[in-house]
C-alpha positions as CSV (number, residue, x, y, z in Angstrom):
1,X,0.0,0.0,0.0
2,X,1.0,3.4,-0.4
3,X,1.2,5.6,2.4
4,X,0.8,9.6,2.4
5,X,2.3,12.4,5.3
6,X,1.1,16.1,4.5
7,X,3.5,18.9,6.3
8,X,3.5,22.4,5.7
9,X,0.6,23.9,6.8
10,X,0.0,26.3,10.0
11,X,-1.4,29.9,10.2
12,X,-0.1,32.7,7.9
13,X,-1.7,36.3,7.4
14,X,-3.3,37.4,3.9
15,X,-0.9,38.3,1.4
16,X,1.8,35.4,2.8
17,X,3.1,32.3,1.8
18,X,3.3,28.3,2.7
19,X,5.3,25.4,1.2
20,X,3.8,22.0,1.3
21,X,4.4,19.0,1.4
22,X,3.6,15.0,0.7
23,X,6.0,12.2,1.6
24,X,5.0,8.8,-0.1
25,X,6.2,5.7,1.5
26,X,5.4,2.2,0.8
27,X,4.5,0.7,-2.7
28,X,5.3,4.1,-4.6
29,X,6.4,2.1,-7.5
30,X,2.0,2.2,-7.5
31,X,2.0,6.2,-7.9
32,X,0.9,7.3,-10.9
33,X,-0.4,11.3,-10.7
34,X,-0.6,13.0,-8.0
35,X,-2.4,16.0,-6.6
36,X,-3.5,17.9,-3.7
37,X,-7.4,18.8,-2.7
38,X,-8.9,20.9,0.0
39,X,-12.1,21.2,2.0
40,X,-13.3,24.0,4.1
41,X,-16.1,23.5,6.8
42,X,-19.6,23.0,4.9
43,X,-18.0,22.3,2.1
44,X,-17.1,19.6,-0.6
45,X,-13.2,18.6,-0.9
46,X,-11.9,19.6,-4.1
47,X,-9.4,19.8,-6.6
48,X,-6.5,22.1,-6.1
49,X,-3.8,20.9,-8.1
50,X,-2.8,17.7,-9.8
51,X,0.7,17.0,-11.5
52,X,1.5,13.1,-13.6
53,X,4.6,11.5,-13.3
54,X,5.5,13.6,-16.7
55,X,5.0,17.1,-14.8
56,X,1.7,17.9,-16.5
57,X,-0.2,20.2,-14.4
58,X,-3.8,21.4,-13.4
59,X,-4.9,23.7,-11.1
60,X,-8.1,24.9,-10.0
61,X,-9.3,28.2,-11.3
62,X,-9.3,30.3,-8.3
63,X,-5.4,29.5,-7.4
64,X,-4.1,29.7,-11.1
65,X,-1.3,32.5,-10.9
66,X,-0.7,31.7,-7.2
67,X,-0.2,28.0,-6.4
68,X,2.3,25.9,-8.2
69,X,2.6,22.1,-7.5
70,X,5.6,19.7,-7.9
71,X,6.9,16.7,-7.0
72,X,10.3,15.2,-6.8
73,X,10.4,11.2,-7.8
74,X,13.5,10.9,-6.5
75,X,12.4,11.4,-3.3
76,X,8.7,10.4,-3.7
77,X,7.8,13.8,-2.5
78,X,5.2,16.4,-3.6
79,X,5.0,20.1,-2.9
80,X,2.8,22.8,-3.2
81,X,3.8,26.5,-3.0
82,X,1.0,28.8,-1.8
83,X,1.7,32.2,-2.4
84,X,-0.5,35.4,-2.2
85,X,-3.0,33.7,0.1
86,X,-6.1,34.7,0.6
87,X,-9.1,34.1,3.7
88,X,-10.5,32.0,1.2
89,X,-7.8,29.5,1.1
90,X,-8.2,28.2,4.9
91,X,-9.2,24.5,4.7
92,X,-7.9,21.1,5.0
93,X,-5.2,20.4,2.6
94,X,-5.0,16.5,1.4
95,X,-2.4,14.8,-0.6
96,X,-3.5,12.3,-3.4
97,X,-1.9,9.4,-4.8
98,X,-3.7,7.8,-8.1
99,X,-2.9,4.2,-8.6
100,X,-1.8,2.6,-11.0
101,X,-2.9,-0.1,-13.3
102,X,-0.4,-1.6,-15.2
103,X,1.3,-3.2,-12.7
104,X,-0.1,-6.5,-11.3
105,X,1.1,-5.7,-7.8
106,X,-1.0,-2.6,-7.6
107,X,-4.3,-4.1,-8.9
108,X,-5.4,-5.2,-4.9
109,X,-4.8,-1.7,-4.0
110,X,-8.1,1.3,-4.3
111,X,-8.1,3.6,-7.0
112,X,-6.7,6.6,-4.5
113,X,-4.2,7.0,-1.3
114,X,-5.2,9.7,0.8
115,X,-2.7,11.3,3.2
116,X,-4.2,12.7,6.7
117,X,-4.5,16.4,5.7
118,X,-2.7,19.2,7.3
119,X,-4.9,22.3,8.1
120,X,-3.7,25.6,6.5
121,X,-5.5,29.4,7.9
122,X,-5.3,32.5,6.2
123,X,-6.2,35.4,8.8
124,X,-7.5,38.9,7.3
């Protein structure tokens, strides 16, 4: 199985910035894409940003320009960098781990890993 670790997070006032982060351990031969998602209280989790193993990227409209997400596979790490935060931003942050299926040792294993989440506030 694949385990996920989410650091990083912590207060920071509007305008600031935050570095996270997502170390993988365990089957990460399994990894395929990767990404990072959010939820706020009352709300859905979703989307933030999501990178393959090739470095394509997505992000979510309302942190395009702001956010930029990487990973290292060297060191089975993924990072996001949060800059010019806004109130709006305070939630959850989650890592994600997509799994593959090409591999026959994968194929017990769920769609997604899902790290603990790491709490990020933005004060006005």
């Amino acid at each position: 199985q694949v385990q996920l670790v989410e650091s990083g997070g912590g207060l920071v006032q509007a305008g600031g910035s935050l570095r996270l982060s997502c170390a993988a351990s365990g089957d990460t031969i399994c990894i395929s894409a990767m990404g990072w998602y959010r939820q706020a209280p009352g709300k859905e989790r979703e989307a933030v940003a999501t990178i393959t193993s090739g470095g394509s990227t997505y992000y979510a409209e309302s942190v395009k320009g702001r956010f930029t997400i990487s990973r290292d596979n060297a060191k089975n790490t993924l990072y996001l960098q949060m800059n010019s935060l806004k109130p709006e931003d305070t939630a959850v942050y989650y890592c994600n781990a997509a799994t593959r299926s090409s591999s026959y040792r994968c194929s017990p294993y769920g769609p997604q890993s899902w790290g603990q989440g790491t709490q990020v506030t933005v004060s006005s």
